[in-house]
C-alpha positions as CSV (number, residue, x, y, z in Angstrom):
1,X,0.0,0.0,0.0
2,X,1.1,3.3,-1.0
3,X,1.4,6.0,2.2
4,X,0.6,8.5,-0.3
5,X,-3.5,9.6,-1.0
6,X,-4.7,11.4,-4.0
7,X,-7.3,14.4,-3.6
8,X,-10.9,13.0,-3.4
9,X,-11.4,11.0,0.2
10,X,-13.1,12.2,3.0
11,X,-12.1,13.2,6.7
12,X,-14.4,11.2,9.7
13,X,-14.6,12.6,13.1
14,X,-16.7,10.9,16.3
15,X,-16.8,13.1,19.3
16,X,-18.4,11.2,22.0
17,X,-20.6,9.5,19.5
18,X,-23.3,7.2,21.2
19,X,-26.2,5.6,19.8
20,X,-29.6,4.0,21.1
21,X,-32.1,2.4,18.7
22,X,-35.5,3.0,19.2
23,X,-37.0,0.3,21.2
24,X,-33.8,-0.9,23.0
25,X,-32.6,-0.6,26.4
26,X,-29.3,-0.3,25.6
27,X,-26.9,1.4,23.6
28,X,-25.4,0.0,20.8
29,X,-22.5,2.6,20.5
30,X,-21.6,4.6,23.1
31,X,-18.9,7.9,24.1
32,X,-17.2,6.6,20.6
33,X,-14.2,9.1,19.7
34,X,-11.9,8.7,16.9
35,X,-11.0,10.4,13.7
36,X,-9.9,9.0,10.4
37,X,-8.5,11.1,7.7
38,X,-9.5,11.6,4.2
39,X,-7.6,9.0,2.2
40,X,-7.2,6.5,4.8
41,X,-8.4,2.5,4.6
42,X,-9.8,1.6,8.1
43,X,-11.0,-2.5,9.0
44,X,-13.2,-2.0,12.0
45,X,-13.7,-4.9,14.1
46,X,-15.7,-6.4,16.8
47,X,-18.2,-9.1,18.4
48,X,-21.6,-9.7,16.7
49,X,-23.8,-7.0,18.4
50,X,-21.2,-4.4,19.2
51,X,-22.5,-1.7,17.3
52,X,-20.1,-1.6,13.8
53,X,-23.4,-1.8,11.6
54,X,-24.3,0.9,13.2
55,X,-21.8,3.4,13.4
56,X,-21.6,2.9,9.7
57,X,-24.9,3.3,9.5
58,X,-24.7,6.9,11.5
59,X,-21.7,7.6,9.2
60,X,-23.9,7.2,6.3
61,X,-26.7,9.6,7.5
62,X,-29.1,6.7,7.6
63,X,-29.7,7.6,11.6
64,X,-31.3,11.0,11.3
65,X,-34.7,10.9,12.8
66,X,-35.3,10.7,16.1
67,X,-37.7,7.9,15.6
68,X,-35.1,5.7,14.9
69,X,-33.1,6.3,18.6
70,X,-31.1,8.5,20.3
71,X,-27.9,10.0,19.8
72,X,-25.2,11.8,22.1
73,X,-22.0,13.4,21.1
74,X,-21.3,13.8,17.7
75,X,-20.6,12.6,14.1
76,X,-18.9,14.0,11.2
77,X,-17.9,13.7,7.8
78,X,-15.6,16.9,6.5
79,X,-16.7,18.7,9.3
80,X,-20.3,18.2,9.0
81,X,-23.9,16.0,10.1
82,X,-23.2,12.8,7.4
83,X,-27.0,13.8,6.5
84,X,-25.6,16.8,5.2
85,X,-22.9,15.1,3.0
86,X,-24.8,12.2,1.2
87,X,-23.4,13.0,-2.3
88,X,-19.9,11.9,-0.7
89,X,-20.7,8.9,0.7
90,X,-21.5,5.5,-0.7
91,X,-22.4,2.7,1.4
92,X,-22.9,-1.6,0.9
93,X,-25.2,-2.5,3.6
94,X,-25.1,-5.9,5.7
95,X,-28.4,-6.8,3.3
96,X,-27.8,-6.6,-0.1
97,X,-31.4,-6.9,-0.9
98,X,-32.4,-3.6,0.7
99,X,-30.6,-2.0,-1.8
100,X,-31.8,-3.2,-5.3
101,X,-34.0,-0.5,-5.8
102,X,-34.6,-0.8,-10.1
103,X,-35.6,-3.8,-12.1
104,X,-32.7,-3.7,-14.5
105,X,-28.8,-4.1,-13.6
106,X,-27.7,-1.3,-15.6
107,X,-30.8,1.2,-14.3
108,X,-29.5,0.2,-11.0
109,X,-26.1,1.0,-10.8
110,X,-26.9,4.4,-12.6
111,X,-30.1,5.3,-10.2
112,X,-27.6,6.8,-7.9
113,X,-25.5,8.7,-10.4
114,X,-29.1,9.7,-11.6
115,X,-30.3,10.8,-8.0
116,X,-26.9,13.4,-8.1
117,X,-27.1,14.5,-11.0
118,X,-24.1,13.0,-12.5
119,X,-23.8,13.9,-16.3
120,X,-25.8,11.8,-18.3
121,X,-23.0,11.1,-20.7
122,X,-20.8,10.5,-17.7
123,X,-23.4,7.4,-16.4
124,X,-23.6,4.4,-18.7
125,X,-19.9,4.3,-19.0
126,X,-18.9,4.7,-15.1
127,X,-21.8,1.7,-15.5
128,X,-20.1,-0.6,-17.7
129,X,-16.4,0.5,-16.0
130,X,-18.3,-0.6,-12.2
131,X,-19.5,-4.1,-13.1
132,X,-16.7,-4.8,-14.8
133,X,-14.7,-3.9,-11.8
134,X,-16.7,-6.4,-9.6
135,X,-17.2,-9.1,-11.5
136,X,-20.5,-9.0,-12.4
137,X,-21.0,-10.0,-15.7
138,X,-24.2,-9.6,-16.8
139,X,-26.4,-8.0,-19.0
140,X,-27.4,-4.3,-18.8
141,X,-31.5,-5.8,-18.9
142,X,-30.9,-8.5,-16.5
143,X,-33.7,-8.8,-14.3
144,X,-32.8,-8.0,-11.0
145,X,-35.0,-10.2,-9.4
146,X,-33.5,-12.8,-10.6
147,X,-30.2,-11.9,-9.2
148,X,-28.4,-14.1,-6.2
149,X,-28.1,-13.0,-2.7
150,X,-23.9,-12.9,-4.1
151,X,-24.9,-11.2,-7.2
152,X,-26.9,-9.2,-5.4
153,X,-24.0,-7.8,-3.0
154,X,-21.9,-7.3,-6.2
155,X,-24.5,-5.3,-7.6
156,X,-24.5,-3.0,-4.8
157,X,-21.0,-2.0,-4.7
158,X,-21.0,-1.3,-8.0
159,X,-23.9,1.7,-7.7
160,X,-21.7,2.8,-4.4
161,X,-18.2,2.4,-6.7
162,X,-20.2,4.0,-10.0
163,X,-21.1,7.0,-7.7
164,X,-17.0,8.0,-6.8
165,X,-18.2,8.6,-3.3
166,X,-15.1,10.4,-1.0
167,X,-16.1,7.6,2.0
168,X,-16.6,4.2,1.2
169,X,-18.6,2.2,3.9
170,X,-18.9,-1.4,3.7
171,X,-20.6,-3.2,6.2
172,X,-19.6,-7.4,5.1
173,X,-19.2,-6.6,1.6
174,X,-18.2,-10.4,0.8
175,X,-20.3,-12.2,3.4
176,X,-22.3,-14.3,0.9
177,X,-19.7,-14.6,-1.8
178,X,-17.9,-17.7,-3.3
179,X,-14.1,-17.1,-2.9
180,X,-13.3,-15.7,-6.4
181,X,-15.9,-13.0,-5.6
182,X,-14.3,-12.3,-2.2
183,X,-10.8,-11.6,-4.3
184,X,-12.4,-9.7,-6.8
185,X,-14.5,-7.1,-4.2
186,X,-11.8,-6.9,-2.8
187,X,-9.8,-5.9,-5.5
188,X,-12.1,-3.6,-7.0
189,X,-12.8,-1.6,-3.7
190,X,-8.8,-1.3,-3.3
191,X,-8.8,-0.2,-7.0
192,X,-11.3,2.6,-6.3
193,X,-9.5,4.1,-3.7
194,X,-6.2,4.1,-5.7
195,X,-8.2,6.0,-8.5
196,X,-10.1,8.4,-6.2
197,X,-8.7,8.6,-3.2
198,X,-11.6,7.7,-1.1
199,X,-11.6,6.6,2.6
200,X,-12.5,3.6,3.1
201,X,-14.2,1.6,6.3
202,X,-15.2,-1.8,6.2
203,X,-16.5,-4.2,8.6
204,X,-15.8,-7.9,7.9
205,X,-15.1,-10.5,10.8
206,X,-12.9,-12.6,8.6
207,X,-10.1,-10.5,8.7
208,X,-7.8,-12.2,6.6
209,X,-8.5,-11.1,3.6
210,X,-8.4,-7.3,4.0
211,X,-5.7,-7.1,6.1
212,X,-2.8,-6.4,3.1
213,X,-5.0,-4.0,1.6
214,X,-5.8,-1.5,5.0
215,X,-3.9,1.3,7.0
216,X,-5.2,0.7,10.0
217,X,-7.4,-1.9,12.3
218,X,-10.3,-0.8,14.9
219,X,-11.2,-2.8,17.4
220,X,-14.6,-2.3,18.9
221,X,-15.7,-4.0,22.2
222,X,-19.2,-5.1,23.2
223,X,-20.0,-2.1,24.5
224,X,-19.6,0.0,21.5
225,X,-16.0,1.6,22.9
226,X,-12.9,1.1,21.3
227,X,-10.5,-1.7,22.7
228,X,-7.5,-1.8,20.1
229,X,-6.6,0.7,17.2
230,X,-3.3,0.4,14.8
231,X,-1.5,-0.8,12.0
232,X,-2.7,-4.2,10.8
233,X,-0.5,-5.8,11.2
234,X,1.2,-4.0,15.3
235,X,-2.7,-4.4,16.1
236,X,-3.7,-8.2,15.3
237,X,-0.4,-9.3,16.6
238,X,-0.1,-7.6,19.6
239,X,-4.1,-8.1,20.4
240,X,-4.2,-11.5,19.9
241,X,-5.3,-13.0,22.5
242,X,-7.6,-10.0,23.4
243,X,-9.1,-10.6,19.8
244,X,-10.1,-14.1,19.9
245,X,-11.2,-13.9,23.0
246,X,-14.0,-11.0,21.7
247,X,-14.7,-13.4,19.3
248,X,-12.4,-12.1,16.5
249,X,-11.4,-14.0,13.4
250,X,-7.4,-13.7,14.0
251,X,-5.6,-15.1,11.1
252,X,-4.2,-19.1,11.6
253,X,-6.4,-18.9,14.8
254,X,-7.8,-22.3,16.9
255,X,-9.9,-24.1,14.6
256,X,-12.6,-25.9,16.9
257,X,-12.8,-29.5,17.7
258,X,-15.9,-31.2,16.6
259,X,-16.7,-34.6,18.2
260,X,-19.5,-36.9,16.1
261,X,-21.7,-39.4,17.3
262,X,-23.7,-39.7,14.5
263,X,-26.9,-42.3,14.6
264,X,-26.1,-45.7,13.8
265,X,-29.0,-45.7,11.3
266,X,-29.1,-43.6,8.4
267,X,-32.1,-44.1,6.4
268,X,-32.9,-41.5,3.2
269,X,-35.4,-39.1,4.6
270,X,-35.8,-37.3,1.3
271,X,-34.3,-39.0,-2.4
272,X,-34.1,-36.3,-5.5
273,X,-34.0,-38.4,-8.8
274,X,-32.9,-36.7,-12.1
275,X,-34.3,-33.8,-10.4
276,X,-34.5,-30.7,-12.3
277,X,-34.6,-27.0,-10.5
278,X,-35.9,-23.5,-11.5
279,X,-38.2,-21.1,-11.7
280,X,-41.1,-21.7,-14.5
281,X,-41.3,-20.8,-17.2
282,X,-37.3,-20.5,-17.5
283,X,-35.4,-23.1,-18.4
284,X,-33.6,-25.3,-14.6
285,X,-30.6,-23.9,-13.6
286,X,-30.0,-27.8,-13.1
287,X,-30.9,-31.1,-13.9
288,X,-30.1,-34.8,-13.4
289,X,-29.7,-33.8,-10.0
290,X,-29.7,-37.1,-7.6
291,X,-28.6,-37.3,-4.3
292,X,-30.4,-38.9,-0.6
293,X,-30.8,-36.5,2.1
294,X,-30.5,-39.0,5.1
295,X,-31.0,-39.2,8.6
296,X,-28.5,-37.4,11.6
297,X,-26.0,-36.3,8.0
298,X,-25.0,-32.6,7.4
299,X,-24.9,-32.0,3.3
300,X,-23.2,-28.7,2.7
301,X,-24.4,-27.4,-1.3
302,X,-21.8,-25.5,-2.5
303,X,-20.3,-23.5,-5.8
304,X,-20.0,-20.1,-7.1
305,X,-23.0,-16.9,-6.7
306,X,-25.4,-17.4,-9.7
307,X,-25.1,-21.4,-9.9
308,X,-28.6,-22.2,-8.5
309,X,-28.1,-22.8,-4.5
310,X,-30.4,-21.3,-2.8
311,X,-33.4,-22.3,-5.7
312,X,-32.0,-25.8,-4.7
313,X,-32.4,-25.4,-1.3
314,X,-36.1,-23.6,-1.9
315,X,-37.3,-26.9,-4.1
316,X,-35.2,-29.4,-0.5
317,X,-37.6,-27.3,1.9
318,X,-40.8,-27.9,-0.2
319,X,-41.3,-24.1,-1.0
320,X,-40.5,-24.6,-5.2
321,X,-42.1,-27.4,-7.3
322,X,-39.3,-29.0,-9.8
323,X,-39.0,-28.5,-13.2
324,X,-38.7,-32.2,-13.7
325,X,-37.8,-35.6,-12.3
326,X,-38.7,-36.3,-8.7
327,X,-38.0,-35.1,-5.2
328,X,-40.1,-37.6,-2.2
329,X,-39.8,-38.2,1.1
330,X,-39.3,-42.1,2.6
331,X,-42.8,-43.2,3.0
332,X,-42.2,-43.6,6.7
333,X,-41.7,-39.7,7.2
334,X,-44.0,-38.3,5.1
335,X,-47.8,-37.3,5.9
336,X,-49.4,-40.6,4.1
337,X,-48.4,-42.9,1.6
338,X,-50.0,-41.0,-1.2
339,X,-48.5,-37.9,-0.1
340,X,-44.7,-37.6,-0.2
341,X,-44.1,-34.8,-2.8
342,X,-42.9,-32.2,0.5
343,X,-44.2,-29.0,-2.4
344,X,-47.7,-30.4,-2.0
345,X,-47.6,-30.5,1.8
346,X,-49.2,-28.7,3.8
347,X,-47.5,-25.6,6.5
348,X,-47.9,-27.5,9.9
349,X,-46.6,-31.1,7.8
350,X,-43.8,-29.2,6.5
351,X,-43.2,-27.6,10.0
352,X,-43.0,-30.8,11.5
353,X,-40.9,-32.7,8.9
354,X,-38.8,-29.5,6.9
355,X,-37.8,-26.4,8.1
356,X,-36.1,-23.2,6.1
357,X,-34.0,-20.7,7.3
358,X,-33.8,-18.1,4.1
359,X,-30.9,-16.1,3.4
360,X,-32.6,-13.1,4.7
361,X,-33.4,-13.6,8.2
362,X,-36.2,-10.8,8.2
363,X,-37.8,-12.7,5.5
364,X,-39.3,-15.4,8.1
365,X,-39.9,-13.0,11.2
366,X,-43.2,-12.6,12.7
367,X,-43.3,-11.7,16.0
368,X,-43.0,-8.5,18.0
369,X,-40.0,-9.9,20.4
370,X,-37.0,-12.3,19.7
371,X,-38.7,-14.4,22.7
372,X,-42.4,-14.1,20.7
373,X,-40.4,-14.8,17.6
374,X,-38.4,-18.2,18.8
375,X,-41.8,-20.0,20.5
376,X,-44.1,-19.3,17.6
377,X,-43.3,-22.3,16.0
378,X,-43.9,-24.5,19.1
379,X,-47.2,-22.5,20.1
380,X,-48.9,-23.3,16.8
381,X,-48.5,-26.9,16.6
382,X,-49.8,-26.5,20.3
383,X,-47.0,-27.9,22.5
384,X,-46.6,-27.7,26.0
385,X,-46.1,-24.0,26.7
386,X,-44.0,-25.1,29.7
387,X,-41.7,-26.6,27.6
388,X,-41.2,-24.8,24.6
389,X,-40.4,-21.4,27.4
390,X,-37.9,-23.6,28.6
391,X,-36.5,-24.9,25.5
392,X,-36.3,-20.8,23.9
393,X,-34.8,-19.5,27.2
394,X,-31.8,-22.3,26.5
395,X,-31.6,-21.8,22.9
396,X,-31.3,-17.6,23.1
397,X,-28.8,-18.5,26.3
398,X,-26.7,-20.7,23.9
399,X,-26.4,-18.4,20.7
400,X,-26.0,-15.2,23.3
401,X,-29.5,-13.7,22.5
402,X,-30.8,-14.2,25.9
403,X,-30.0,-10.0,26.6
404,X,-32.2,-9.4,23.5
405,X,-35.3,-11.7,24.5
406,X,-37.6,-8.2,24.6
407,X,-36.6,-6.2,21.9
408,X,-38.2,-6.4,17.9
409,X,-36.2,-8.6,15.8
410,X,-35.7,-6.2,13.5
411,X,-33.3,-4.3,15.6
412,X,-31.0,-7.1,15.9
413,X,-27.7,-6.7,14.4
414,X,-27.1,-8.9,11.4
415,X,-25.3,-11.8,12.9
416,X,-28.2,-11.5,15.9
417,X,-30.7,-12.3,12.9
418,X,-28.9,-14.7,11.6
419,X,-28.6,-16.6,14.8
420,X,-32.2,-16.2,15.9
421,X,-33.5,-17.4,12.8
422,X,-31.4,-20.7,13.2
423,X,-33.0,-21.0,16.7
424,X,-36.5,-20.3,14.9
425,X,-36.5,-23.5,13.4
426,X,-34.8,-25.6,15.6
427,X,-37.3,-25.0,18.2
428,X,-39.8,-27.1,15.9
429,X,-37.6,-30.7,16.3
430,X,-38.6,-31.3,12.7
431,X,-36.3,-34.0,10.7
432,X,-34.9,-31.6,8.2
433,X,-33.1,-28.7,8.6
434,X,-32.8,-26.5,4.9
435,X,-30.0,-23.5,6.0
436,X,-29.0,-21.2,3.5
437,X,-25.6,-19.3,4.2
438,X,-26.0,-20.5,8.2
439,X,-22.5,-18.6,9.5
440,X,-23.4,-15.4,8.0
441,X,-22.6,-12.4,9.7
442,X,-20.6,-14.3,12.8
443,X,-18.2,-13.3,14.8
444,X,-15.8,-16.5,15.8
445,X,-17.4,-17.1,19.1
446,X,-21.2,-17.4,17.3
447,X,-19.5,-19.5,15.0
448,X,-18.2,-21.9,17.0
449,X,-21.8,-22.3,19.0
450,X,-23.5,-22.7,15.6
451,X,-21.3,-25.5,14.7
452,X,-21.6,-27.3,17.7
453,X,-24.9,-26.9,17.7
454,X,-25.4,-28.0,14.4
455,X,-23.4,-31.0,15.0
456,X,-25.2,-31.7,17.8
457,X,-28.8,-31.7,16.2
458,X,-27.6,-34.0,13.5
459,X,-26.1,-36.9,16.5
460,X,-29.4,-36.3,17.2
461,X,-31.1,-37.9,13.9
462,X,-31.6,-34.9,12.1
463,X,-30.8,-34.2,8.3
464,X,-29.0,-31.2,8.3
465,X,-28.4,-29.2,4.4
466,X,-26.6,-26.3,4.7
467,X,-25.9,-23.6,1.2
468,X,-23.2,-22.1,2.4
469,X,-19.7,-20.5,0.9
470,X,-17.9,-21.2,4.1
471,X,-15.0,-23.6,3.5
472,X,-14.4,-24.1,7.5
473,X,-18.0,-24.9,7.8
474,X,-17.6,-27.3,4.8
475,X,-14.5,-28.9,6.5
476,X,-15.3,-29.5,9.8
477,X,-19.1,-30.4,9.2
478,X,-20.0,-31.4,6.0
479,X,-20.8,-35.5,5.6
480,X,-21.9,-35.0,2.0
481,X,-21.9,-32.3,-0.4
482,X,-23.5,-31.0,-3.6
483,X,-21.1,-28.9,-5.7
484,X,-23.2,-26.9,-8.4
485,X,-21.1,-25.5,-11.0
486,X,-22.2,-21.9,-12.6
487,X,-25.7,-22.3,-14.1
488,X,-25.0,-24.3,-16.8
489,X,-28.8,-25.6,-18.2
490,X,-29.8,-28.7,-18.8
491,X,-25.8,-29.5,-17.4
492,X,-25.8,-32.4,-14.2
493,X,-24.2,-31.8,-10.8
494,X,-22.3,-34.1,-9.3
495,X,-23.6,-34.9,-5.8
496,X,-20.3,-35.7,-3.7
């Protein structure tokens, strides 16, 4: 990295900055005082919950109203509110999906050039030059519906890297992307700042991969304050121990030790045979899929954004009919005999027998309260309300949600949604488990309960699929796997 900065980034001052969201008891940042100058590339780190979503969210004058909480101190951006300054800043939020805003690829990346009145024949080629730089290869008419979560996040960056913003705020810019992707966002966000000069903050828990291309490493601690702040490579080293104890991912740190005692019987819950997936009336992203899905076995579906994982994982979890061949449950776990298609089942057979945790946690929430939200599964299938308080107050205990039990579960942080919608369905006891992208948005700690947890549930006889991009998962978990390659129709997988 070159010490020197071009003209064009943006200076970032925090003067006792503290902020409450609406609704919550406590604060999620609070008496937060730093400053970063213009031109400088910043990795800010922390626990899951201590407040980095939203002190980038403050930083991007997206926490203006007093509706939305209370703030102390104060927050700048060249000397001014962040509200004041939007023009300047470009952000990639935790959810990727929030931010599609047109129905068209190329209309999307130029909406915000558009809302700033960029030159019109400055727009479709700062277009073409921005999805080029990340990757995303696609036509300008692409529907972007049809998008993945990955392509999606891609997408994203390249309206906030279209827009030559002075600060660049990216809140797990390659959370849900294969590991080619994670390179090339990578790359194209260090490009951008080279070209413009921009400031740069980031918040990623895997830390390895941005550490070569940063200045400088903020710790945050649970409370919002700052615990460690310094060079990359001074700061990880010398807060080592402090890091992976907050739950940091350190470079080459412990891997965890994962003990199986799987059931000795592992009947096929759920067979696909020359199954075919999609959306109708398009042609399957897939076919002459077959693999079993089987009793107390984790399968981990894998390959790159765009090759048709989470549609498989829709069509496992009985939410998408299949283009073509078949998909059926073992006659034993299925509703009857005449009934073991899991698409034409019904909500409470499914809830029983399949459960889906989306890659959008706030897709599935229903409830007022993260306690409301864990036992609603429980209450309507009528269990013993005795039992299913117990069995939530362990679960939120366990994945460190227990503080959060009152609050909405919308104001969770991202890795709080995450967890809480894992709990969700496991509260249910149903056979199989259908998780896309499980570890998103963890901190090391979270992880390592998830994985136990996980492994745990599938000792216990349950058939565990998990779409997911995380190699450690992969390694440590996985007893199967399906590798889809890049949406080649009418092309078979090859279930591992």
């Amino acid at each position: 990295m070159s010490a020197q900065r071009r003209p064009g980034g943006a200076d970032v001052t925090a003067e006792g900055w503290g902020w409450q969201h609406a609704g919550q008891h406590s604060w999620a940042v609070h008496d937060l005082s730093l400053s970063i100058e213009s031109g400088q590339r910043v990795l800010l780190l922390g626990p899951s919950g201590s407040g980095k979503s939203t002190f980038l969210h403050g930083l991007a004058g997206l926490l203006d109203s007093a509706e939305d909480g209370r703030q102390t101190g104060r927050l700048l951006v060249d000397g001014v509110r962040p509200a004041d300054q939007r023009s300047r800043i470009g952000m990639v939020l935790q959810d990727p999906d929030s931010q599609v805003i047109l129905s068209r690829v190329g209309d999307d990346v130029a909406f915000g050039m558009e809302n700033f009145r960029v030159p019109r024949a400055a727009i479709w080629p700062r277009v073409h030059d921005a999805l080029r730089a990340v990757g995303l290869t696609l036509p300008l008419t692409q529907d972007t519906a049809h998008l993945s979560g990955g392509q999606k996040q891609r997408l994203a960056l390249a309206g906030v890297l279209a827009m030559h913003p002075g600060l660049i705020l990216l809140d797990e810019p390659t959370a849900n992307l294969d590991p080619d992707g994670v390179a090339e966002v990578r790359d194209a966000v260090t490009a951008a700042a080279d070209l413009t000069g921009a400031t740069v903050v980031v918040v990623e828990h895997r830390t390895k991969v941005w550490l070569p291309v940063i200045d400088r490493v903020i710790v945050l601690g649970e409370n919002g304050g700052i615990v460690a702040d310094g060079s990359p490579e001074q700061t990880v080293r010398r807060e080592s121990a402090r890091l992976l104890e907050a739950g940091i991912w350190v470079p080459d740190g412990p891997v965890p030790v994962i003990t199986r005692t799987p059931p000795a019987c592992a009947e096929p819950l759920l067979t696909a045979g020359d199954l075919a997936v999609g959306y109708r009336p398009g042609p399957a992203l897939h076919d002459g899929l077959g693999f079993d899905l089987r009793r107390g076995r984790i399968t981990a579906v894998t390959g790159p954004n765009g090759s048709g994982k989470s549609t498989l994982a829709l069509t496992v979890g009985g939410l998408l009919p299949p283009l073509g061949g078949t998909f059926e449950a073992a006659a034993a776990f299925a509703p009857s005999a005449k009934n073991r298609q899991p698409v034409r089942w019904r909500s409470k057979e499914l809830l029983t027998r399949i459960t889906s945790v989306f890659q959008d946690p706030e897709h599935q929430f229903l409830a007022g309260t993260v306690r409301d939200e864990i036992t609603l599964g429980p209450r309507a299938l009528k269990r013993d309300p005795v039992e299913t308080a117990a069995l939530g107050d362990a679960l939120l205990e366990r994945l460190r949600l227990a503080h959060l039990a009152d609050q909405s579960p919308y104001t969770l942080s991202g890795g709080e949604k995450r967890r809480l919608s894992v709990a969700t369905v496991l509260m249910t006891r149903p056979g199989v488990i259908v998780l896309d992208e499980p570890t998103f948005g963890q901190d090391r700690r979270t992880w390592a309960e998830l994985i136990h947890l996980l492994a745990e549930i599938a000792d216990d006889g349950t058939a565990v699929v998990a779409v997911t991009h995380d190699a450690e998962f992969v390694e440590l978990l996985a007893d199967d796997r399906i590798e889809l390659p890049l949406a080649a129709v009418g092309s078979p997988s090859t279930a591992l």
